[in-house]
ZAVO-436556 format. One record per residue (C-alpha): x, y, z; residue number from 1. Coordinates in Angstrom, 3 decimals, padded with zeros to 6 digits. Example, Ala and Ser with C-alpha at 12.3 -4.5 7.8 and 13.67 -1.06 7.14 Angstrom:
((012.300, -004.500, 007.800), 1)
((013.670, -001.060, 007.140), 2)
// end
This chain:
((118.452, 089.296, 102.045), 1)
((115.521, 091.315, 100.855), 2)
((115.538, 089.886, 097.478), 3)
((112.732, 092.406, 095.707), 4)
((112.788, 095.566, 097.894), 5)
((116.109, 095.635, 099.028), 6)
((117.129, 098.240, 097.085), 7)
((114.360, 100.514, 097.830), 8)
((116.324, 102.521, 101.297), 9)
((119.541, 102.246, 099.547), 10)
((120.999, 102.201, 102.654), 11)
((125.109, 103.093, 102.764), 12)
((128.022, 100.746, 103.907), 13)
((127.721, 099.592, 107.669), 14)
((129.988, 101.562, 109.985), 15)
((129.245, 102.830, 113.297), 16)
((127.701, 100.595, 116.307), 17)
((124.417, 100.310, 116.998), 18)
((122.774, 101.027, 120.301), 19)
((121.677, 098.932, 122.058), 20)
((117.812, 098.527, 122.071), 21)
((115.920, 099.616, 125.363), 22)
((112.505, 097.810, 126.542), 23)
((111.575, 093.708, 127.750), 24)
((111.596, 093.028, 123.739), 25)
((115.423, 093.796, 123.622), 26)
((116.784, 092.058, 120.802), 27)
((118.806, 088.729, 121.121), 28)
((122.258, 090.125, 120.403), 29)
((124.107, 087.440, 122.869), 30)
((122.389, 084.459, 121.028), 31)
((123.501, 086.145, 117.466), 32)
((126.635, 088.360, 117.203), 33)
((127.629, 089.953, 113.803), 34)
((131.454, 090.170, 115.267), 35)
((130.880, 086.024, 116.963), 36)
((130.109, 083.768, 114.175), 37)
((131.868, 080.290, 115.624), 38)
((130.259, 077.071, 115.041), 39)
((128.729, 075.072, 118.046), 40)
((130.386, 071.883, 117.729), 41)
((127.985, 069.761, 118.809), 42)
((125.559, 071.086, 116.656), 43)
((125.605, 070.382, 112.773), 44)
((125.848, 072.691, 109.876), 45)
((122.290, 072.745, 108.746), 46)
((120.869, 073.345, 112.759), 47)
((122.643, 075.776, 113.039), 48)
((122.015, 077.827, 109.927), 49)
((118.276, 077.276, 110.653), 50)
((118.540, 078.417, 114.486), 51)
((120.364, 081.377, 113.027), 52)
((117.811, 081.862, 110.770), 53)
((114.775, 081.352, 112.892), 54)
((116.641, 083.849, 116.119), 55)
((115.877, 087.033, 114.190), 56)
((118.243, 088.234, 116.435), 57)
((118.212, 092.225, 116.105), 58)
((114.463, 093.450, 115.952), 59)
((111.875, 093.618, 118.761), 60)
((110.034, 090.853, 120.010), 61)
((106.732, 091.201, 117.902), 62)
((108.186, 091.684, 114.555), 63)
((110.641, 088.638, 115.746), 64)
((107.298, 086.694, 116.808), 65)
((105.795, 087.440, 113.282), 66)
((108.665, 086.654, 111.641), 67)
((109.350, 083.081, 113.456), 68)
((105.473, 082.635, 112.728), 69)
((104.769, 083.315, 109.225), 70)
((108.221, 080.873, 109.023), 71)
((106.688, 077.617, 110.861), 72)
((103.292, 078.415, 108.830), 73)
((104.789, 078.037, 105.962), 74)
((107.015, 075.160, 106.038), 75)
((104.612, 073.305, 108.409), 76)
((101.592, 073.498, 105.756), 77)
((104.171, 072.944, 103.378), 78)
((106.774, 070.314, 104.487), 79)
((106.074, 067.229, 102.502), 80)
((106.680, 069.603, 099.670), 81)
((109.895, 070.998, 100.306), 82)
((113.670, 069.706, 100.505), 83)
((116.195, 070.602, 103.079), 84)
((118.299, 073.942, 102.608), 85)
((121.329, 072.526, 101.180), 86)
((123.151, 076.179, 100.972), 87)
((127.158, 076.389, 102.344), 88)
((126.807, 077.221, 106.096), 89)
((128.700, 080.447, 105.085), 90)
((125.891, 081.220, 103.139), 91)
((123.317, 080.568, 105.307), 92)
((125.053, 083.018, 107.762), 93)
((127.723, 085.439, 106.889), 94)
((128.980, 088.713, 107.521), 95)
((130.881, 091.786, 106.233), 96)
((135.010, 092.084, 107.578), 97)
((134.440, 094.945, 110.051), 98)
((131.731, 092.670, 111.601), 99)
((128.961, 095.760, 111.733), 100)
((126.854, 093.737, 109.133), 101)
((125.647, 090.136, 109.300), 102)
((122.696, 088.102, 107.615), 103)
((120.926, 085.278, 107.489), 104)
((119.676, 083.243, 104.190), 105)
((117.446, 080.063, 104.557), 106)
((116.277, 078.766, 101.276), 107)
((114.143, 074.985, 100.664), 108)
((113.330, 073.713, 097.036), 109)
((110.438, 072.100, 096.384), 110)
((109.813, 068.566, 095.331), 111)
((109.942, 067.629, 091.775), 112)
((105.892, 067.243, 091.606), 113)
((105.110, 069.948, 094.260), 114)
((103.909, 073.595, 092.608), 115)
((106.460, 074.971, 094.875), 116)
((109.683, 076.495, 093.087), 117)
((111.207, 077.391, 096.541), 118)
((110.954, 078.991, 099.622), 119)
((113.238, 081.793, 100.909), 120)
((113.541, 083.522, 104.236), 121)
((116.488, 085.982, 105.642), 122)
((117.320, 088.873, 107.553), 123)
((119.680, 091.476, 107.362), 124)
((121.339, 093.491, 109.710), 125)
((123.585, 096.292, 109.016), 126)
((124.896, 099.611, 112.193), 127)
((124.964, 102.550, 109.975), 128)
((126.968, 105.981, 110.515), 129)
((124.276, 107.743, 111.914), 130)
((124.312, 104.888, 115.040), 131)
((121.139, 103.912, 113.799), 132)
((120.853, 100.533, 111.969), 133)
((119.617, 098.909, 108.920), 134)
((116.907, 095.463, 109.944), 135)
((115.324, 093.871, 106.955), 136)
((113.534, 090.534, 107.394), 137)
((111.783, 088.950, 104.555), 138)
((109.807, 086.001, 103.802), 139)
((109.004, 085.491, 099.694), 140)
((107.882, 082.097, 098.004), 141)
((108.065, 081.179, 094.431), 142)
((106.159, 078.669, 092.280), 143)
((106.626, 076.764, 089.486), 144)
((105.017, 077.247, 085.767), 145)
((102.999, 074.093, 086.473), 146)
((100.699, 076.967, 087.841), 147)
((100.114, 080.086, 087.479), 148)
((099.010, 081.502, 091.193), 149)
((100.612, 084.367, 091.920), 150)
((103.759, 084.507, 094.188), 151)
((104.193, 085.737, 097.912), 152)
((106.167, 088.466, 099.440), 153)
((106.737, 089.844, 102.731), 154)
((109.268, 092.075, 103.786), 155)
((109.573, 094.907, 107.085), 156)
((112.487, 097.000, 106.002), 157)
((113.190, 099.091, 109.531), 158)
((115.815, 101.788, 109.357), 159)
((115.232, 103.183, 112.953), 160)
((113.241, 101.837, 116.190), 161)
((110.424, 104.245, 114.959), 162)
((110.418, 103.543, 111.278), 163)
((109.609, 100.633, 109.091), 164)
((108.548, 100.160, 105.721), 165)
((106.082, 097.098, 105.295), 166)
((105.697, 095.254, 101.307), 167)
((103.178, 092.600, 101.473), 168)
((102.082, 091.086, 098.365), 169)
((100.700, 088.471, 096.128), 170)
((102.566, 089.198, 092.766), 171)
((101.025, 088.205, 089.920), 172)
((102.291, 086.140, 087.826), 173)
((100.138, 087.051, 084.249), 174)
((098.851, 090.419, 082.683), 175)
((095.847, 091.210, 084.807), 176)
((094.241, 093.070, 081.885), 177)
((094.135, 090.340, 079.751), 178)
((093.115, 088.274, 082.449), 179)
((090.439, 089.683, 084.394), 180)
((089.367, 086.152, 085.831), 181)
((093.152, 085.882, 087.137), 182)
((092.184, 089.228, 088.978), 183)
((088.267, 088.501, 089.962), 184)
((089.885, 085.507, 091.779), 185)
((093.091, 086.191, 093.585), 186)
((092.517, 089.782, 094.385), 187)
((088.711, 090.712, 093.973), 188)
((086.809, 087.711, 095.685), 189)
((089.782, 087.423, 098.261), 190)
((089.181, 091.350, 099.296), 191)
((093.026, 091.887, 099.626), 192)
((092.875, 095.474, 099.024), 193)
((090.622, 095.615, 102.166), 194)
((094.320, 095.582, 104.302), 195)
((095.750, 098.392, 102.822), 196)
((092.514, 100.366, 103.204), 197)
((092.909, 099.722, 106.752), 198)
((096.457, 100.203, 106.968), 199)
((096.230, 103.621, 105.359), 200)
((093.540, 105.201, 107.611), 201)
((095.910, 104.650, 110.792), 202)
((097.679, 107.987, 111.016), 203)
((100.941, 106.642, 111.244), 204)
((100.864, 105.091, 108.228), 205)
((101.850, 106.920, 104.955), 206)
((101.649, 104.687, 101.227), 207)
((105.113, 103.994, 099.953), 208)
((106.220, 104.804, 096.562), 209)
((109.242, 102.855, 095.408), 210)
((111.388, 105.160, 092.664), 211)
((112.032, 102.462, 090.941), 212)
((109.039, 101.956, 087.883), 213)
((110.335, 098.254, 087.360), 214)
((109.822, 097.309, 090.885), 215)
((106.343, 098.791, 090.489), 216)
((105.656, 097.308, 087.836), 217)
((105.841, 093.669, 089.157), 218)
((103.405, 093.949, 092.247), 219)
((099.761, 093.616, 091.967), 220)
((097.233, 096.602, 092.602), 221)
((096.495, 095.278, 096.026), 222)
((100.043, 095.442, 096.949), 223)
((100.165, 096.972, 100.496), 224)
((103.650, 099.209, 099.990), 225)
((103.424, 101.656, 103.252), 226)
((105.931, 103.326, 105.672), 227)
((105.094, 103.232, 109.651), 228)
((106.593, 106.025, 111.015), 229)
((105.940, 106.643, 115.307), 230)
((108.461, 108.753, 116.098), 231)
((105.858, 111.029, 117.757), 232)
((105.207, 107.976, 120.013), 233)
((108.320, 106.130, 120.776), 234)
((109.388, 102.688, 119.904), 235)
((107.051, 101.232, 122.038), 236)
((104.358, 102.362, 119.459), 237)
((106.439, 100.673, 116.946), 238)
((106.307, 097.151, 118.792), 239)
((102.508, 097.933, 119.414), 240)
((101.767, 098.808, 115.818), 241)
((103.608, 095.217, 114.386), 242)
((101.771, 093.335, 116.968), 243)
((098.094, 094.756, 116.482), 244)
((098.151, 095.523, 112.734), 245)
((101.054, 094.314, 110.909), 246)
((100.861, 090.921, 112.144), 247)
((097.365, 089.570, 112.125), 248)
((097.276, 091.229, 107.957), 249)
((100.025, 089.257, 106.752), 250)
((099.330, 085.960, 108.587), 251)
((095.433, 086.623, 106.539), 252)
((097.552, 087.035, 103.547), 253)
((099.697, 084.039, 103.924), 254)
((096.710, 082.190, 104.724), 255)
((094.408, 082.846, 101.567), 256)
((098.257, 082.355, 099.724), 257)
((098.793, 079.033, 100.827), 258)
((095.106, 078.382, 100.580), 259)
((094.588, 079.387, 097.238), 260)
((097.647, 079.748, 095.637), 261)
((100.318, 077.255, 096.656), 262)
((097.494, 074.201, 097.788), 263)
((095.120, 075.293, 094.918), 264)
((095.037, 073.037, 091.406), 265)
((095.089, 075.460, 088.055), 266)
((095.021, 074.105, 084.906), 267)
((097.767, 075.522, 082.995), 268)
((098.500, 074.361, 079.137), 269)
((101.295, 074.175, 077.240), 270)
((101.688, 077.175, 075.416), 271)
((101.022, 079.072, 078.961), 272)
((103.211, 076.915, 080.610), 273)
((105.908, 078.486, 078.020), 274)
((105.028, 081.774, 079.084), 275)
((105.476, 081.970, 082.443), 276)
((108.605, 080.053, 081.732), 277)
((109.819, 082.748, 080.166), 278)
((108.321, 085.399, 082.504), 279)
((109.385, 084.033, 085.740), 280)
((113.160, 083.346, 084.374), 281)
((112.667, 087.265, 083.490), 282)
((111.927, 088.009, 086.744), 283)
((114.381, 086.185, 088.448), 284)
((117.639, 087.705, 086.399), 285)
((116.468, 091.063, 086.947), 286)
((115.947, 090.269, 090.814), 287)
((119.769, 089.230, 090.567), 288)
((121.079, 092.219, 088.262), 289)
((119.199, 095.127, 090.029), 290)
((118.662, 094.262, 093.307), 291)
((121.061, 091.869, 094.688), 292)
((124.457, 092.040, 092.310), 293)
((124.316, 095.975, 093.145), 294)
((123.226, 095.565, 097.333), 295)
((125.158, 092.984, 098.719), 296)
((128.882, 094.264, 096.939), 297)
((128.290, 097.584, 098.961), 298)
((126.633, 096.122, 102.186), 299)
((129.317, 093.089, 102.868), 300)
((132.201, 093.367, 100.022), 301)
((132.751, 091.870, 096.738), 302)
((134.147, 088.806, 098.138), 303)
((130.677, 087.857, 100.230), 304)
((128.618, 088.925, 097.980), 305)
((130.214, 086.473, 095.016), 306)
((129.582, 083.777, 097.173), 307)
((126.196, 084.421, 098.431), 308)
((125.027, 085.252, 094.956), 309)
((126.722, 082.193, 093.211), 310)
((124.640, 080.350, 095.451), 311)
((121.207, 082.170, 094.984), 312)
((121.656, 082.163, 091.204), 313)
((121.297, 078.349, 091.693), 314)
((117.924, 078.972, 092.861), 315)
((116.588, 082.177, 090.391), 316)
((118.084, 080.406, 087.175), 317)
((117.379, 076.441, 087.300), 318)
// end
């Protein structure tokens, strides 16, 4: 579940298999089938929606080794802050009735005194018509109005073995033009932009334009939005391109995030504690009207998506 971005491919209903990757980092498709979703019965609920989770089980071993990384970073700097995921274990994994589209969803609340609202992680997989398929994993983490540090977001949206589109962000979380010392010292003194400079001089790499102006309108300006395309290459390009530049950029990120934003005291008063109230229950609704009440209905049916989003709204409107 891409929860910002997921709109951006507008991909169409799942249909047609998917072939089977080629190459050593062949994805796990016998740990993880979308058409085998049985329960281990020695295993409980809650293991097994996290091993579900944490398999990545349909992209290629470096974006499933940054994936499975940025993961234990987070809740292993994190831990003492965070709850169990307490969703329904058809929740955590489900699928569509034709079995050509299955996901993932692993989300942990924060403590009561921790600045951490939650924590979500998933991945999507969806065969297309074309025999292609649709692999979005995404990592985002939200905090609470007892600060006002900006958010994180990762997401590698792949629609082919030679194509990905990479969002990595820090969103903020006030006007930047009223607040330039919000800006000097999340995104100036941090030198964030310095990753998409680099990102964007590799020829493969082309900047990303969502068509939606909302969307745009909620990421900062250091917000590295690109597409990787290496079809001239081959796959094994792709895998080469995660592991060399996609990877080491967003663990940086999720470093100076955790460092600064999510560990890092801010002094917030009343009045702006009220604000961002306001502006992060905003943001939150429209995630669930635009993004998610209009994906999930055409990627897994109405009936799924009721019950994965009657579970997330739990989450985006407490």
């Amino acid at each position: 579940m891409a929860i910002i971005f997921h709109h951006l491919l507008h991909p169409p209903h799942c249909s047609s298999p998917l072939p089977a990757f080629s190459s050593s980092s062949r994805p796990l498709r016998s740990q993880i089938s979308c058409s085998s979703s049985s329960s281990s019965a020695h295993m409980e609920p809650h293991n097994e929606g996290r091993t579900k989770f944490k398999a990545f089980p349909y992209v290629s071993a470096p974006h499933r080794n940054l994936m499975v990384d940025l993961v234990s970073t987070v809740e292993n700097r994190l831990d003492s802050q965070l709850l169990p995921c307490t969703l329904p274990p058809d929740v955590q994994y489900y699928q569509n009735q034709s079995g050509t589209g299955c996901a993932s969803l692993h989300i942990r609340s924060g403590h009561k005194p921790s600045q951490i609202d939650f924590i979500l992680g998933s991945w999507i997989h969806c065969e297309l018509p074309t025999g292609a398929a649709l692999n979005i994993t995404s990592l985002s983490a939200y905090l609470k109005p007892s600060t006002d540090a900006p958010n994180f977001l990762f997401e590698l949206i792949q629609s082919s073995p030679t194509s990905v589109v990479l969002i990595l962000d820090l969103p903020p979380r006030k006007d930047l033009v009223l607040s330039p010392d919000y800006l000097t010292k999340f995104y100036e003194d941090t030198q964030l932009d310095k990753h998409r400079q680099t990102l964007e001089k590799i020829p493969e790499v082309r900047p990303y334009i969502s068509s939606s102006l909302y969307i745009r309108s909620l990421v900062s300006p250091t917000a590295i939005t690109v597409r990787i395309e290496t079809e001239a290459s081959g796959q094994g390009r792709m895998e080469e391109f995660i592991k060399d530049h996609v990877d080491p950029i967003a663990k940086e990120v999720l470093g100076i995030w955790l460092d600064l934003c999510a560990c890092g005291e801010r002094e917030v008063g009343e009045t702006e504690r009220a604000y961002l109230e306001k502006r992060d229950g905003l943001v939150k609704s429209r995630t669930i009207e635009i993004d998610l009440g209009s994906s999930l209905p055409r990627l897994f049916g109405p009936e799924v998506a009721d019950r994965v989003l009657g579970s997330v709204r739990k989450f985006f409107t407490a």
